[in-house]
N, C-alpha and C positions, 0 to 999 in steps of 0.2 A: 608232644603238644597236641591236643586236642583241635579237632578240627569245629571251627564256629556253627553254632545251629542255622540252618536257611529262616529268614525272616517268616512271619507264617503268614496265610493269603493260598489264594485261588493260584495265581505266579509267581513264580520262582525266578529272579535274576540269571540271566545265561553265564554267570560266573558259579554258582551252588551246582550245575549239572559236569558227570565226571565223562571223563573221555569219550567213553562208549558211550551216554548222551548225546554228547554233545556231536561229535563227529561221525559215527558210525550210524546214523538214524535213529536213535531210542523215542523216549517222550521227551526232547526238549522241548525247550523254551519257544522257539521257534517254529513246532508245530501246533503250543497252545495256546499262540500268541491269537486273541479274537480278530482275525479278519472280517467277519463281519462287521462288527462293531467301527474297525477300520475304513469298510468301503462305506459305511455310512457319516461315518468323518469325511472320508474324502470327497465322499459327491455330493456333502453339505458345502465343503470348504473350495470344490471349484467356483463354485458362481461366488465366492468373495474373493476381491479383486485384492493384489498383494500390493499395488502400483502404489500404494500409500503408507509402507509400513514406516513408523519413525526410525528404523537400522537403515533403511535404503540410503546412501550417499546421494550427492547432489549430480545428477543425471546417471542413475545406476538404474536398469530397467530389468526386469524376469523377463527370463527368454521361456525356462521349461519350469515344469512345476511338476513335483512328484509327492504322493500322499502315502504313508503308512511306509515309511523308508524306516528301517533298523539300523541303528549307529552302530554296529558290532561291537567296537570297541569299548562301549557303556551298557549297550544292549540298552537302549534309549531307543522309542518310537515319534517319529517326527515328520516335521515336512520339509523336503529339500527342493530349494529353490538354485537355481541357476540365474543370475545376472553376466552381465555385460562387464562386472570384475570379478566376481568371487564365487563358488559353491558357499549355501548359506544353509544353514541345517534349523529348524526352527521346533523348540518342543510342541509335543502335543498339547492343545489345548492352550497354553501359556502366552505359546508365538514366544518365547523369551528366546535370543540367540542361543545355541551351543555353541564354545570355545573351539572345542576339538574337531567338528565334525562341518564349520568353518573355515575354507582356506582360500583366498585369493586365486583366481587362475592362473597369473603368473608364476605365485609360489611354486603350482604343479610338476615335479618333473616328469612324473610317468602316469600311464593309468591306465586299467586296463579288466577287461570283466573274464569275470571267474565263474564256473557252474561246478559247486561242489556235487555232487554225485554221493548219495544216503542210502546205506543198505540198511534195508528193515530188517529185525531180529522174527518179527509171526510173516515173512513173506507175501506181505502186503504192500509190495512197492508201488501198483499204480499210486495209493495213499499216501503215497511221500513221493513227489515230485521233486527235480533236482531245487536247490539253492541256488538263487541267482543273485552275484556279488559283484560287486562295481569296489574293484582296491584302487586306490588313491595314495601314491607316494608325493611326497612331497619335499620340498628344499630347505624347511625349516625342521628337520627329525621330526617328521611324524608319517606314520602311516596308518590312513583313514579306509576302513572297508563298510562301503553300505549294502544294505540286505532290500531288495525288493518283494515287492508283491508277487505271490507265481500265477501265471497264466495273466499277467498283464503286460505292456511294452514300454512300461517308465523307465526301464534299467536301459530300452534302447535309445527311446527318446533322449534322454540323461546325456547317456553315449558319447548320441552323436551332437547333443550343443557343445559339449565337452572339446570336440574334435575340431569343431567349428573356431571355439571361440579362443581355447589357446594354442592354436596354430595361426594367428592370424598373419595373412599372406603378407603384408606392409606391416612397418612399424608405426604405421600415420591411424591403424585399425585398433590399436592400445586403445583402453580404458581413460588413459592419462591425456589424450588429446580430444575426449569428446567431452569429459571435464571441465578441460580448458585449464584458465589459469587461477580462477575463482578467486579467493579472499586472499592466496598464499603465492602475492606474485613472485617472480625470478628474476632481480635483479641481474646482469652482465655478470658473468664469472668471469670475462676477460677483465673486470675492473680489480676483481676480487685477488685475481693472479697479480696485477701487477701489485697492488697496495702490498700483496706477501712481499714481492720484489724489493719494494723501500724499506719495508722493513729490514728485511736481510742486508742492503747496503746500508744501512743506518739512516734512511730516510723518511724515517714514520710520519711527519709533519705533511706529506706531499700525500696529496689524494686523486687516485685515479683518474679521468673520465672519459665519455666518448669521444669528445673532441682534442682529447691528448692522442687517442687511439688512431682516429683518422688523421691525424697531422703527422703521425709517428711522433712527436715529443715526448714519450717516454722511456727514449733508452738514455737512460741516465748511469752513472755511474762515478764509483769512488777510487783509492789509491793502485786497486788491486783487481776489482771486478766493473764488469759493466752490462747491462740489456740490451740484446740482439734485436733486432726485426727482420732478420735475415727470412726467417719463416714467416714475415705476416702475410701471405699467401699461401702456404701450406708445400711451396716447391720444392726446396732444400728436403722437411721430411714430412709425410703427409701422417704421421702418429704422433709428432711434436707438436707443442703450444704453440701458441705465433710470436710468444716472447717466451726469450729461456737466457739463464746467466752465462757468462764465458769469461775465461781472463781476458783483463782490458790490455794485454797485450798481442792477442792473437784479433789476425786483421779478418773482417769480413769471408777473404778470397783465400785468405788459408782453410775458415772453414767449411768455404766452400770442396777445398780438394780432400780435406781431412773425412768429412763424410761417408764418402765413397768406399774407406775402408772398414765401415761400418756395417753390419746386417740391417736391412731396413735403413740404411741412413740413420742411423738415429748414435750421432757420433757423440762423444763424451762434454756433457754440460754440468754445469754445476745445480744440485739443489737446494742447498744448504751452508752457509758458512759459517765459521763463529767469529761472535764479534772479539775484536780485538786483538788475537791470537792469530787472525789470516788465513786458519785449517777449515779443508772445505770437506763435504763430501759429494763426489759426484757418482752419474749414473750415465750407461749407455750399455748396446747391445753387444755381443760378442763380436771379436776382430777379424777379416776372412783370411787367417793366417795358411787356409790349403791346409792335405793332408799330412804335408810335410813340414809344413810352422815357418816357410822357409820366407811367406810373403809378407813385406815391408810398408811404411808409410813413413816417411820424415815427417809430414804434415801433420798425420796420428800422434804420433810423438813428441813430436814437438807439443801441440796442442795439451797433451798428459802431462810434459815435463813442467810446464807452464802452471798446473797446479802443486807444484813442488818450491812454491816461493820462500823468500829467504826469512829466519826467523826473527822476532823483535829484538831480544834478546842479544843474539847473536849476528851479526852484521853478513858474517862472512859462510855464513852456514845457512845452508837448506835443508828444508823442511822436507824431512822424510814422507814417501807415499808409499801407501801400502794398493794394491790391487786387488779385489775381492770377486772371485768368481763363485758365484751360489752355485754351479751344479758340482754334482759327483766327479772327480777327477776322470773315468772313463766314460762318461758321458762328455767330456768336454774335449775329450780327443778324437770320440765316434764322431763328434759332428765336423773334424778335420776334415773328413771324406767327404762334406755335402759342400765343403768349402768355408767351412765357418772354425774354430779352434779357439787356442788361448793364447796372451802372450806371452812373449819369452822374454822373460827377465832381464836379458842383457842388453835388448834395446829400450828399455824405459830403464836406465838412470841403476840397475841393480834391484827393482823394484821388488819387495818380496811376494808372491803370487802363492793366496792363500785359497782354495777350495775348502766351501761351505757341509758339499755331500746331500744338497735338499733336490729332493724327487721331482718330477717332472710333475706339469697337469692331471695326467691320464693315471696315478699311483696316488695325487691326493683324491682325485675321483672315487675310487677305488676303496680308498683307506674310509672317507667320508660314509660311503653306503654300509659297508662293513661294519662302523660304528652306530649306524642308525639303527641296522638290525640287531644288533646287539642290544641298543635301551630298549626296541622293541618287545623281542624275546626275557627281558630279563624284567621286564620293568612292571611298573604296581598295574597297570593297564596297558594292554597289549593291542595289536589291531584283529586279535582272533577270539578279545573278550576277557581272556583268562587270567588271573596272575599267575608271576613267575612260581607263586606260594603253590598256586594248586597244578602247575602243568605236569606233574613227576607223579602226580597220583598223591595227595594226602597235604596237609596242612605244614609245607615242610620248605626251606630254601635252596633251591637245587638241587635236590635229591634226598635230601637229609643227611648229609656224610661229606665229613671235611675234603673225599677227593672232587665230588662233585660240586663244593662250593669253590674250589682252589681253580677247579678248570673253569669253571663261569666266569670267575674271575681274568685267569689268563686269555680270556675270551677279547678282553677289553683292549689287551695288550697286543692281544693279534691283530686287530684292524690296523693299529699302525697310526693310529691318529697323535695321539699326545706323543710318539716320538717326533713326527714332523714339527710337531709345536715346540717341541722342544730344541728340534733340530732351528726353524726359526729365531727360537727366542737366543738361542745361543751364538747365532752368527751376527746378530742385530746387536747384542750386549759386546761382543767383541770391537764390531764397527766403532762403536759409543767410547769404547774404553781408551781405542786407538787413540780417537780424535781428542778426549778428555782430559787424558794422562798424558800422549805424549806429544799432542799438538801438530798431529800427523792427519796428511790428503787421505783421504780412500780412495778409489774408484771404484765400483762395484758394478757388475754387470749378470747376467745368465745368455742364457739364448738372443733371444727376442728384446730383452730385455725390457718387458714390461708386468712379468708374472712376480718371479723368485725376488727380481732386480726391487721390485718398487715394495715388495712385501718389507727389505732386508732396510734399504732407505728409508721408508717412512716408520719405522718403527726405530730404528736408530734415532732418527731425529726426535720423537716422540721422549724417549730418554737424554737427550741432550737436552733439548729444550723446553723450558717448563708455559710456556705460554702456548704449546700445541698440547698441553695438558689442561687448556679450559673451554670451555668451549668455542669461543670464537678462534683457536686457533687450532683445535679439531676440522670444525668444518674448512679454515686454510690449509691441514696439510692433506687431508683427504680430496680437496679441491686442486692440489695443486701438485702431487705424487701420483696420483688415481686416477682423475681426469686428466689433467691439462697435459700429463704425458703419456698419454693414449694406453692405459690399461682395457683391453677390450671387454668392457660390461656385457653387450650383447651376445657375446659365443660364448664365456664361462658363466654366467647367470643363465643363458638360456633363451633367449629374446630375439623376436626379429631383427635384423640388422637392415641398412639401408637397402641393404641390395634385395631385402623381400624374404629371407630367406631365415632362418630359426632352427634352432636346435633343441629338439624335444625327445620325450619317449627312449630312454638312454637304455642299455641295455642292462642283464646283472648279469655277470660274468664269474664265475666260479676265481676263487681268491688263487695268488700265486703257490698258496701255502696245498692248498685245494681239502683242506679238511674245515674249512671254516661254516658255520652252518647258517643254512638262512630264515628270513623271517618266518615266525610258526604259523602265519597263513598258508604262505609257501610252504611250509614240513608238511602242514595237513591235506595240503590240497594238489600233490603230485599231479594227480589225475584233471587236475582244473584244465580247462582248454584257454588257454591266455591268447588276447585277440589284440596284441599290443606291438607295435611296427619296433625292427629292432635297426639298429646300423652300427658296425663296428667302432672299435671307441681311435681307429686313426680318421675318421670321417666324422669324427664328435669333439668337439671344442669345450663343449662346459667342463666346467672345474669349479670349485667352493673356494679359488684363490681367496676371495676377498674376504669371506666369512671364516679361513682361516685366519687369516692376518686379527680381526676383530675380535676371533678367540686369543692370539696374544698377547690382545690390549687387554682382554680381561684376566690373562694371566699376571700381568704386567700392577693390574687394580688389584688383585689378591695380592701380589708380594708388596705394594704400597697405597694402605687404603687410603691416606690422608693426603695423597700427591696429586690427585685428579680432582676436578669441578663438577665432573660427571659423573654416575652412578651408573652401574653396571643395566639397570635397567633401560637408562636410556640409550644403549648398546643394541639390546634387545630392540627396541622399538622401531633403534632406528634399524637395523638389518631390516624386520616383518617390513616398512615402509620402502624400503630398496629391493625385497623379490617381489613384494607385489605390483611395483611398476605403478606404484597409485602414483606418481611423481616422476618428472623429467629429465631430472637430474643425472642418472644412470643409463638415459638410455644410450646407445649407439656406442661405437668402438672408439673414438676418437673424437678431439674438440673440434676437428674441422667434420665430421659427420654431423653432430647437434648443430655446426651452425648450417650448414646446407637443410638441414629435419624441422628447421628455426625451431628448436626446442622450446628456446631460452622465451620467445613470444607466446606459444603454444602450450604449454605443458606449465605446472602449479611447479612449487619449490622448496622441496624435503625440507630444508633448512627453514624457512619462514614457518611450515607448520609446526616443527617441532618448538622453534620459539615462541610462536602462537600459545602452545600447550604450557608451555613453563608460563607464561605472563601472568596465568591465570592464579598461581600460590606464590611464582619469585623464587624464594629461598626455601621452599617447602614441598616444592614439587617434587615427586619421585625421582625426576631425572637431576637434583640436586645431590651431590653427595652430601649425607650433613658432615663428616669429618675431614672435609678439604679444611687443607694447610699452608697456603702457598706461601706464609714468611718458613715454615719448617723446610718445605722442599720448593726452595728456589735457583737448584742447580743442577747440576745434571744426575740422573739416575744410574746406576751401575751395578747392578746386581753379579752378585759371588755367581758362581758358577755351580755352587749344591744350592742354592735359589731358584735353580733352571729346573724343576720338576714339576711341569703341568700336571694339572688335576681336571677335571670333566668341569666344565663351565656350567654348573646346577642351573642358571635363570634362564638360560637358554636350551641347552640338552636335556635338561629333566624335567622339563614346566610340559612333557605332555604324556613322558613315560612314566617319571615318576611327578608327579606336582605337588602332593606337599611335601616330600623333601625339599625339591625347590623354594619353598616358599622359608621351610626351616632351614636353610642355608643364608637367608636374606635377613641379617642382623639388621639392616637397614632401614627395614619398616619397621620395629618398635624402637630405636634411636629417631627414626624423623616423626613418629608419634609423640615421641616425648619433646622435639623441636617445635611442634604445632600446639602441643601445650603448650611449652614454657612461652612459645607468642602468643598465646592466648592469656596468660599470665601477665604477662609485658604489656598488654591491651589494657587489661585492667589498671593493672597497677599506675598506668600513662591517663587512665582515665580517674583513678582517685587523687593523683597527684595534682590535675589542674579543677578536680573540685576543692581538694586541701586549696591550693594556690588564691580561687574561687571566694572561701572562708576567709583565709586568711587579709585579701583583700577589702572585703566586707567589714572585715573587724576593726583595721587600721583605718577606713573611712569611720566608722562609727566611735572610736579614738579619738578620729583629728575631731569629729563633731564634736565630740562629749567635754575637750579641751578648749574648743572655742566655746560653748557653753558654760564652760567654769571662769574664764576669763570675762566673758560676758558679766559673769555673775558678782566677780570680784571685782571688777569695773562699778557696777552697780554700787557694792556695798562702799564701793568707795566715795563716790557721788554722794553718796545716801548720807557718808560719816559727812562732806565736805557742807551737805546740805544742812545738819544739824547745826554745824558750829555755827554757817551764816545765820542761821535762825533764831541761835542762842542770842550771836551777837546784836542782829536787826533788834529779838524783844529787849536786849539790856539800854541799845542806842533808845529805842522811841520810848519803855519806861524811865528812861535821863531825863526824859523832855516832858513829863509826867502826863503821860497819855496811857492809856492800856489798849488791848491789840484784842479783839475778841476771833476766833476761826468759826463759821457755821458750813455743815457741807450737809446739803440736802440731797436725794438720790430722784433722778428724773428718768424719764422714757425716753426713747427715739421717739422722734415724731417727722413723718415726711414731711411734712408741709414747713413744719419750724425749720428741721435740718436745711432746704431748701431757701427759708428766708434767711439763715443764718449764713450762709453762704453768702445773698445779698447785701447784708450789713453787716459793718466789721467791728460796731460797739457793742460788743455779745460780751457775756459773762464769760470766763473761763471754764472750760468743762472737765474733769478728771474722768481717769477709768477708775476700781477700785478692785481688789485682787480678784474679785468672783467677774472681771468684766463688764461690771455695770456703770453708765455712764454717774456722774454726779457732779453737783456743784457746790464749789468752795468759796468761799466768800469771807474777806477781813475786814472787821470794823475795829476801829482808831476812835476812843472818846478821852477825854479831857479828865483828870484825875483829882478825886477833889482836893480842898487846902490839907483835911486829915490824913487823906494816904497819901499827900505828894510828903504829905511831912514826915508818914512812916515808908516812905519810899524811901530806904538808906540808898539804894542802887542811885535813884536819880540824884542824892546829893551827892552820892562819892562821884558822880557821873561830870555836876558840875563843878564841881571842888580840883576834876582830874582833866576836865572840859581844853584839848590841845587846841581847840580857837579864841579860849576867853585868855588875854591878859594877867599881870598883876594885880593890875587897878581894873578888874571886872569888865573891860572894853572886850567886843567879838570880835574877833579878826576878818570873820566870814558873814557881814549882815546879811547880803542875799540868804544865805541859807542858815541863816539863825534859828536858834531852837524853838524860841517863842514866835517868829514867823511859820514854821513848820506846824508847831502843833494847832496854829487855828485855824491852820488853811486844811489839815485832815480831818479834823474835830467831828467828831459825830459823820464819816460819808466812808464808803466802802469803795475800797482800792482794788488796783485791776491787780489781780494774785501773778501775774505775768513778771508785772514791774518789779512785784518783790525777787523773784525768781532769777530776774537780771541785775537784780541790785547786789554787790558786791562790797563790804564792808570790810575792812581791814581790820583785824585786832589790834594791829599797833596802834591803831588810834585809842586803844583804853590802857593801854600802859601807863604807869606812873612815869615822870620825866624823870 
């Protein structure tokens, strides 16, 4: 394979320059980088004030400010600013954030300046002064190396705010308390602890509050368990919640004594049970059985056998417990001698007493850094610039030859990480299977029991129960396995603790294996003088427990993508929001340290922002899975035992060594692209349906119109027909009486003043409209027909010939309204066309008898 042409240009990317450029003083990149051009950047860009940049957080202040800094790892020219949370790396010219070259203070584990030392090839070394490097390790896999200006003191300046600000002597000196509580308050976690509790006892209905809390009224309890307040002062054990489960038959003052046999007090509670089956799983520290195992507790015992209750099923039989000890079998006997050990089987009930075989703090510490250097060295961008393509000399993947891709590989294998995770996942699926299949107690424990013990527990329950697989029951068991039973966040994150004190600057210590190799800043820079405080790691407490346990869960989202509500991303998020200590949530060792720290008033609330973030899409947001299923997996999870083969968690390990494979790993951004369509689809289609609906409306009005207008009409014609016949009949009746009927209808104007008097008087002529609207008048005159046409008037003789008021004998029945009364009294004068109008004649009046 051909190696790629360098881009063409004045400079050359510090990735195009070959070993002996790069390292050994040739003409890099580094030397032809225009400094000048840079101090005229720089000393344009001191007097603009940064106090206003829109990335600044809400009370985030620049303490140092450094110009013409080199990202090594991009070979990007920039400006690094230092606040009061983060190193913030800002391009030239752009100001646009860099990702990489961005990391939070607290993230920092180590840091520490470097002065590469450049041999010139023409023996002109005053001309090449050393390189001066500020490497930056950090908690999240990455490691950051910036390049300074020579012969200026930003690399010292830098330094020492460095040393200032993430060493802060109190943890009251965090970022997270001069913030405040802003928009993302923190509700009581004590409330949050108990509302889990109701649920567990089947009392979902019943909602926390402060004033249950100060009364004590919430130790409530069902057939089988109940809520203590034995600890609502922190006396019994000062790393326990103020409320914790226990069987409702062990009293108070048994566990009181039962404790004692406890390391740290922190004797065996329950965290979890299942409903209706009565199988619990509990948690406590190791038993102090001496080196001899020889030491007892009835109390202990008793208290253990008490979660061995009898089955539903079966009346007269109890329910099997199994005891789960997460360390290595001879690690759990070594600590026989400090007075701590395991139990023996014969005093709890036959118990079967299972070892896990998972490593201590100080071996996933270890195993952790080993794998960082690993994405480092191996990865598409390194912290020394280069890729893994070009470190071997030539355009080639480790060497170019299947031995040296096979060892890169076994490289991966040696850190030891994905066995622990495997080692994890596999004691946690065991726990899960117990309690599932055969309706069996656990008890689980390690040392201390709050490292191995809460990693094996909450991740068990995570698999049992499908409601700590959505989000609000994430943030309860992580709230209530993590916090409430004192996993110490401050020593294994890293962080100041109450008492002032912090664990930083961790050492690297040569692997047990001792051939393992380390980061290629480190290979190149032998000679570097490292100015970084070291202290052995039995006087070092940090450990990535918890960001292992997080890589399970997302082992746990790979073997079932459709089980979880949350997306792998928002795993990621939420870790970067837990080491950077932007949030209070995490901080201190135990729930009685936060509330003594008043966190919970003080300090904003991971979980409100991160809900914050989602409210803004809902269903669409990244941190949605789109392929949650919860009628599919509504039960408990259980994965085989060939399903237990971790793989590198790509959104998290490789979003800085390698990132777009990361990114090509994430099937989940073009599935919820096409979920933002098909909403957006749905939008429409919701909006043409109630303009249809709209029409459709419109047209059914215009219907009922169009029907009332036809019945109008047919009404009409009917009048019209009814009007004729009267008409016909009226002229037959009054030519009977030989008169003739003349109609004259003349067309007039409006006129005000008439309109006006015609209102006044009410002997007005009738007035008609006519089809065009114009007003007119109609007028009947009645005159007397002579002897000739009354005599060719057939109508008027059959009229009296058929006459129903004359007689036989020609007598009228009716004189008042006699015919020849009628016709002199109309004779020649014009009738009001009203009274015709009301006049109504019958036909049967001209019927023949």
């Amino acid at each position: 394979m051909t190696s790629p042409r360098p881009p063409s240009g004045r400079q050359r990317p510090l990735r195009y320059y070959s070993d002996s450029e790069r390292i050994e003083g040739g003409s890099g990149s580094w030397d032809t980088l225009e400094w000048n051009k840079l101090d005229q950047t720089a000393s344009g860009s001191s007097s603009t004030s940064f106090a206003n940049l829109s990335c600044l957080l809400e009370s985030e202040r620049v303490i140092v400010e450094g110009y013409g800094v080199v990202l090594i790892n991009t070979d990007e020219a920039g400006t690094l600013l230092v606040t009061n949370f983060r190193i913030l790396f800002l391009s030239e010219g752009t100001r646009k954030v860099i990702p990489l070259g961005t990391i939070p203070l607290a993230t920092i584990e180590k840091f520490n300046k470097m002065v590469l030392k450049v041999q010139s090839n023409n023996r002109q070394s005053d001309k090449n002064p050393p390189r001066r490097l500020l490497q930056v390790t950090g908690k999240d896999m990455r490691i950051i190396v910036y390049g300074f200006r020579p012969k200026t003191k930003q690399r010292r300046s830098v330094f020492d705010a460095l040393l200032r600000c993430t060493k802060p002597e109190r943890v009251w000196d965090l970022y997270t308390f001069a913030c405040g509580l802003s928009k993302f308050g923190n509700a009581n976690p004590k409330e949050r602890l108990l509302n889990e509790y109701f649920r567990l006892l089947g009392k979902s209905s019943l909602r926390a509050s402060m004033d249950m809390i100060e009364d004590g009224s919430f130790t409530l309890e069902n057939e089988l368990w109940r809520i203590s307040d034995l600890n609502s002062n922190y006396n019994l054990c000062q790393t326990y919640p103020f409320a914790f489960m226990v069987p409702k038959s062990i009293s108070d003052e048994e566990l009181l004594q039962a404790c004692s046999f406890r390391a740290k007090c922190r004797l065996p509670v329950i965290t979890w049970c299942q409903p209706g089956s009565g199988a619990v799983i509990a948690r406590s520290s190791q038993p102090l059985v001496g080196l001899m195992m020889n030491m007892r507790s009835n109390f202990d015992e008793k208290l253990v056998a008490a979660f061995c209750t009898q089955l539903g099923a079966n009346k007269g039989e109890r329910r099997k417990l199994y005891i789960a000890d997460a360390r290595p079998r001879k690690n759990a006997l070594a600590n026989g001698a400090m007075g701590g050990g395991s139990e023996s089987s014969s005093n709890y009930f036959q118990s079967p007493i299972v070892f896990f075989g998972i490593d201590n703090i100080h071996a996933m510490r270890e195993s952790y850094s080993r794998l960082r250097d690993y994405l480092d060295m191996h990865g598409a961008t390194s912290s020394d610039g280069r890729s893994s393509f070009l470190r071997h000399t030539g355009w080639t993947w480790g060497g170019g030859n299947l031995s040296s891709m096979s060892a890169s590989v076994s490289l991966l294998g040696d850190s030891g990480w994905l066995i622990h995770i495997q080692n994890v996942l596999a004691g946690a699926a065991w726990i899960a299977a117990r309690v599932a299949v055969e309706s069996a107690s656990v008890l689980v424990h390690c040392s201390d029991g709050w490292d191995r013990t809460t990693q094996l527990v909450s991740l068990a329950c995570l698999m049992l129960d499908p409601y700590y697989r959505t989000f609000a029951g994430f943030q309860a068991l992580v709230e209530k396995d993590w916090l409430a039973f004192g996993h110490p966040f401050s020593d294994r994150v890293g962080m100041p603790n109450i008492s002032g004190s912090g664990n930083f600057d961790l050492p690297r210590q040569s692997s047990s294996a001792g051939s393992y190799p380390s980061s290629p800043v480190r290979q190149s820079t032998q000679s570097a003088a490292s100015q970084s405080a070291s202290s052995s790691h039995a006087q070092n407490n940090y450990s990535p427990i918890f960001t292992q346990w997080v890589d399970s869960v997302s082992q746990l989202m790979r073997m079932y993508p459709c089980a979880f509500e949350f997306s792998p991303t928002f795993l990621v998020d939420f870790m970067d929001c837990l080491l950077s200590c932007r949030f209070g949530n995490f901080l201190c060792n135990s729930e009685k340290e936060r509330q003594q720290c008043g966190i919970t008033e003080a300090c904003g609330c991971i979980w409100a922002y991160l809900t914050d973030l989602r409210s803004v899409a809902t269903t669409s947001h990244v941190h949605c899975n789109p392929f949650y299923d919860p009628l599919k997996y509504d039960g408990p999870l259980l994965p085989p035992a060939a399903s237990l083969a971790p793989t590198l968690w790509p959104q998290f390990h490789l979003r800085w060594a390698c990132p777009e494979e990361a990114k090509a790993a994430d099937i989940e951004v073009q599935c919820r692209a096409m979920r933002v369509k098909y909403s957006e689809m749905q939008k429409d289609k919701e909006a043409t349906e109630r303009r249809v609906d709209e029409i459709s409306f419109a047209m059914e009005s215009l219907s009922a119109e169009l029907l009332r207008e036809r019945r109008m009409s047919w009404s009409a014609r009917e009048s019209a027909k009814r009007a004729t016949k009267e008409y016909r009949a009226l002229t037959r009746a009054v030519q009977s009486l030989g008169c003739k009927i003349n109609f004259t209808t003349s067309d007039i104007e409006d006129d005000p003043l008439e309109t006006n008097n015609n209102n006044n008087n009410n002997n007005n002529t009738p007035r008609r409209r006519d089809r065009q609207g114009n007003n007119s008048d109609v007028s009947v005159s009645i005159s007397l027909m002579s002897e000739e046409n009354r005599a060719e008037n057939q109508v008027g003789r059959v009229c009296e010939a058929l006459c129903p008021l004359r007689t036989r004998e020609g007598v009228c029945r009716w004189p008042e309204a006699g015919c020849a009364h009628l016709g002199s009294q109309f004779v020649g004068l014009k009738t009001n066309f009203d009274a015709f109008d009301r006049l109504s004649i019958q036909e049967s009046y001209f019927k023949s008898e």
